[in-house]
C-alpha positions in Angstrom: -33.3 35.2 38.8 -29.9 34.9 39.3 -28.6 36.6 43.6 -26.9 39.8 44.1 -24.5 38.5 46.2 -23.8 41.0 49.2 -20.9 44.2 48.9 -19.2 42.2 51.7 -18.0 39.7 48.8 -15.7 42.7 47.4 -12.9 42.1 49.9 -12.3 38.7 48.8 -12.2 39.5 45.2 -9.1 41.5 45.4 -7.9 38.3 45.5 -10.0 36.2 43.4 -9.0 39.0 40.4 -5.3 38.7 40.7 -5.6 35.5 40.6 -8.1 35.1 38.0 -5.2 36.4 35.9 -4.0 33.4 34.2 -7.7 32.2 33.1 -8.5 35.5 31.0 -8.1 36.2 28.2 -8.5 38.9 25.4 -6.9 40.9 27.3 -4.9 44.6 26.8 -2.6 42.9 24.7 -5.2 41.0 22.3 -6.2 41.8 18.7 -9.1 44.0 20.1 -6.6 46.2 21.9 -4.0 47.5 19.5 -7.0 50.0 18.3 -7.1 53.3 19.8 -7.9 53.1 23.7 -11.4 55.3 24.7 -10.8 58.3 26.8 -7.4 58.3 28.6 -6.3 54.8 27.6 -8.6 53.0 30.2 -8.4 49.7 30.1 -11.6 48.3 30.9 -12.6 45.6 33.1 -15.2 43.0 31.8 -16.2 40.2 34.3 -17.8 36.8 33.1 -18.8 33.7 34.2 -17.1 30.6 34.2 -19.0 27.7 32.2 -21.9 29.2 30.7 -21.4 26.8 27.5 -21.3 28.4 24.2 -21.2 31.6 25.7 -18.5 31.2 28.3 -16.4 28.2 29.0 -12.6 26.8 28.9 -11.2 24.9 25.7 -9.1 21.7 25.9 -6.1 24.2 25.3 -7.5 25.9 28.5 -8.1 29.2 26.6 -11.6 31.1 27.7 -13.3 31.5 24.5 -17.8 31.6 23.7 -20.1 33.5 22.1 -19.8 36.5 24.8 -16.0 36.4 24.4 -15.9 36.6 20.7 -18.6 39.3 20.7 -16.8 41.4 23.5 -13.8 41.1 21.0 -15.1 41.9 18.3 -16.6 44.9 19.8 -13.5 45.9 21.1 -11.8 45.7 17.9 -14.8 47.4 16.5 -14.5 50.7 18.6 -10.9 50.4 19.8 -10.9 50.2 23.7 -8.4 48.0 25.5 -10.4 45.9 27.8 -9.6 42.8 30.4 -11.6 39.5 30.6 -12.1 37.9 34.2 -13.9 34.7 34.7 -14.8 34.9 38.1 -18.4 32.9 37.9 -21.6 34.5 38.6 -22.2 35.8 41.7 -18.4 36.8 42.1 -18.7 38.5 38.5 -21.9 40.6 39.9 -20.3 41.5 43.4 -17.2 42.5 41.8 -19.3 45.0 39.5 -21.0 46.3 42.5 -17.6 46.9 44.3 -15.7 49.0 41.7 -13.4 45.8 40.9 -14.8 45.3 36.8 -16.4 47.8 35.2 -19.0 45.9 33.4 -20.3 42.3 33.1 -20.8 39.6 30.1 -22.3 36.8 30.7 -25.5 35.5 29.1 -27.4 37.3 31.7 -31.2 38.1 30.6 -32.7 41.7 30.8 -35.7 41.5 33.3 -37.5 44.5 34.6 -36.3 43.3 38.1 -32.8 43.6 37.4 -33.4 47.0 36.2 -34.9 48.0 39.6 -32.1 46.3 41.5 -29.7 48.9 39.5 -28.6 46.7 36.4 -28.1 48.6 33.6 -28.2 46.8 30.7 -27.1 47.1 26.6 -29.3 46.4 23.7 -29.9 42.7 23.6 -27.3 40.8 21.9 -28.9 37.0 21.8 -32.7 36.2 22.6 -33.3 32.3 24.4 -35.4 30.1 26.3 -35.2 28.5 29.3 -36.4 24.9 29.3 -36.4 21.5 31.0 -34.0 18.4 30.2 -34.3 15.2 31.4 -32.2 12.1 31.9 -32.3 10.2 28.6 -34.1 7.3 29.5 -36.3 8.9 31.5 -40.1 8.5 31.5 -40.9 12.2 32.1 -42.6 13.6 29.5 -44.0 17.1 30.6 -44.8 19.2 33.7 -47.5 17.2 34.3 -45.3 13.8 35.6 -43.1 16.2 37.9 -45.9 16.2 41.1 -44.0 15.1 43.9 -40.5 15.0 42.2 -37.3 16.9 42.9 -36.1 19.1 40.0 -32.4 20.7 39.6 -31.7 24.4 39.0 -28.5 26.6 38.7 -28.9 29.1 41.8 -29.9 32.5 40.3 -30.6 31.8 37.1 -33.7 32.4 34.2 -33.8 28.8 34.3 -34.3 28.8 38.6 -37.0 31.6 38.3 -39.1 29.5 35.7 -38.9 26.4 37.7 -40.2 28.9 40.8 -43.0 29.9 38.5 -43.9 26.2 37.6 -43.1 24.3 41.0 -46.7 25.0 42.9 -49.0 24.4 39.8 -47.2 21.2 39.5 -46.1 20.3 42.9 -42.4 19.7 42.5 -39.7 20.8 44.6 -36.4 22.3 43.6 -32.8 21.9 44.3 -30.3 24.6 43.7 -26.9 24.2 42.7 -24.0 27.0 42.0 -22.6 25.7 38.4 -24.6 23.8 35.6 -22.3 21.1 35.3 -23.3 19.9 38.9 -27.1 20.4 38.2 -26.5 18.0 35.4 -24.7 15.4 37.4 -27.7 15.9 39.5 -30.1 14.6 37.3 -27.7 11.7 35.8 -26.8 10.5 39.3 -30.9 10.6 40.1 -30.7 13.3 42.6 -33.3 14.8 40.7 -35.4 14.2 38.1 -35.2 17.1 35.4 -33.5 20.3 35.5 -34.0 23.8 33.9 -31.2 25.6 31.8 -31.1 28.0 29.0 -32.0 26.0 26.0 -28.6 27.0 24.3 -26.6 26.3 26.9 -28.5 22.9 27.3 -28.3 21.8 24.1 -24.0 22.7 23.9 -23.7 21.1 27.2 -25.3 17.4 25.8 -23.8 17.9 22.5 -20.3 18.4 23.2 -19.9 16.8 26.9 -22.1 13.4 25.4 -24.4 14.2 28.1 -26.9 11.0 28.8 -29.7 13.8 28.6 -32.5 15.2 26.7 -34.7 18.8 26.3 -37.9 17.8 26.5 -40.5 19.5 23.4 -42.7 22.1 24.3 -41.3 22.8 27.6 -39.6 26.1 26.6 -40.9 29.5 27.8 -41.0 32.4 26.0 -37.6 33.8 26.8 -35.5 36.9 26.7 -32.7 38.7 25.2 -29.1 38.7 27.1 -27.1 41.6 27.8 -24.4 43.3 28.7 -24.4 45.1 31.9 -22.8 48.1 34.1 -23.7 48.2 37.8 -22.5 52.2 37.8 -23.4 55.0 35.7 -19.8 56.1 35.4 -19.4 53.4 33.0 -22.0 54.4 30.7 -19.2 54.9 28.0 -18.8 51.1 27.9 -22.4 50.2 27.2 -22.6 53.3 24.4 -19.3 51.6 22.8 -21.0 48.0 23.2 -24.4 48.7 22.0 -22.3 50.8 18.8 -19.9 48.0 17.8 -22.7 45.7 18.6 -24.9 47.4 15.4 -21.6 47.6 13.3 -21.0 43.2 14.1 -24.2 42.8 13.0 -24.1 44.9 10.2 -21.3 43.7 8.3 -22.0 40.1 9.1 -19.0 39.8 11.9 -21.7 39.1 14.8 -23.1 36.2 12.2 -20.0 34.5 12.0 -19.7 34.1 15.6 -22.9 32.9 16.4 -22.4 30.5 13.5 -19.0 29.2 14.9 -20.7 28.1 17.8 -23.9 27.4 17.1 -23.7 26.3 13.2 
């Protein structure tokens, strides 16, 4: 499960936010935000990670675009609130939630009943995945079984960390944490570790697209959940009613297809 990082983080992002400015986008002046602003003209603030490929990530243009930026623009658009994107990473996007600096948070983050209790409150499920292992492509691992005694990679604070936890005694691995998925997988291709555990999405972009020397091993994935968007703060309630409502409008008239098909094919 991916760490609350502590309130004393909150100071620092004053800082991190203004200068965050340059890498979002979508914001008060985008296509979404010409509609009708909610309440008093708000604009909201919606934090994100930073490379969460397809969902979150920078183009070779060096725009922020994914899955969770189209779908928070098309939302947007949808219900007519202005709204700011910050990608801030994970643990930065949380603590900056918790502190009052963003008002809500989008980044392929999985609803768990643990979250809940920790005071996540979460939308209706926008995209349901796995978590499963990859491997180095010539590697001889073929399952759980051949991990006893091995090192495996995992993204500190993720789905794909807590089913490694789950897996690591039965199997007798250890595991090796590290803050952004591109150095997990640099982990395994350098031999620092032997397999590592991502969101099978997210995995299967990342090889696809970066010509990663890597494969997902079959019938390694677990059963999954949905992602969601999330307030920390039940002030902000109006954003999740407007998400979850332009959420049920993208899907009905095809919009939210389109997206997922953009990136996903």
């Amino acid at each position: 499960m991916k760490k609350v990082l502590s309130l004393l983080m909150a100071a620092s992002l004053a800082l991190g936010l203004a200068a965050c400015g340059g890498n979002s986008s979508n914001e008060a002046n985008s296509d979404a935000a010409n509609g009708s602003a909610s309440g008093d003209g708000k604009t909201w603030v919606i934090a994100s990670d930073t490379v969460f490929k397809p969902f979150e990530y920078t183009d070779a243009s060096g725009n922020f675009v994914g899955i969770d930026v189209d779908i928070v623009a098309a939302i947007a658009e949808d219900q007519g609130f202005q709204y700011e994107m910050k990608s801030l990473g994970w643990d930065a996007a949380i603590a900056a939630c918790q502190s009052g600096q963003a008002d809500g948070m989008i980044a392929g983050a999985s609803i768990t009943d643990e979250r809940k209790e920790s005071g996540w409150i979460f939308s209706d499920g926008y995209y349901q995945t796995t978590q499963t292992m990859t491997v180095a492509e010539d590697s001889d691992i073929t399952g759980f079984e051949d991990l006893s005694g091995k090192t495996v990679a995992v993204k500190t604070g993720t789905q794909g960390a807590t089913y490694a936890e789950s897996l690591k005694d039965q199997y007798g691995f250890t595991i090796t944490y590290f803050e952004d998925s591109p150095t997990m997988y640099q982990a395994v291709l350098g031999g620092q570790a032997v397999a590592c555990f991502e969101d099978t999405p997210v995995m299967a972009a990342s090889i696809k697209d970066g010509g990663l020397a890597l494969k997902i091993l079959e019938d390694t994935a677990n059963e999954g959940q949905p992602y969601g968007f999330a307030i920390f703060n039940e002030d902000n309630q109006e954003l999740i009613d407007m998400f979850n409502a332009g959420l049920a409008n993208i899907k009905e008239n095809g919009k939210y297809d389109e997206i997922i098909a953009k990136y996903l094919g």
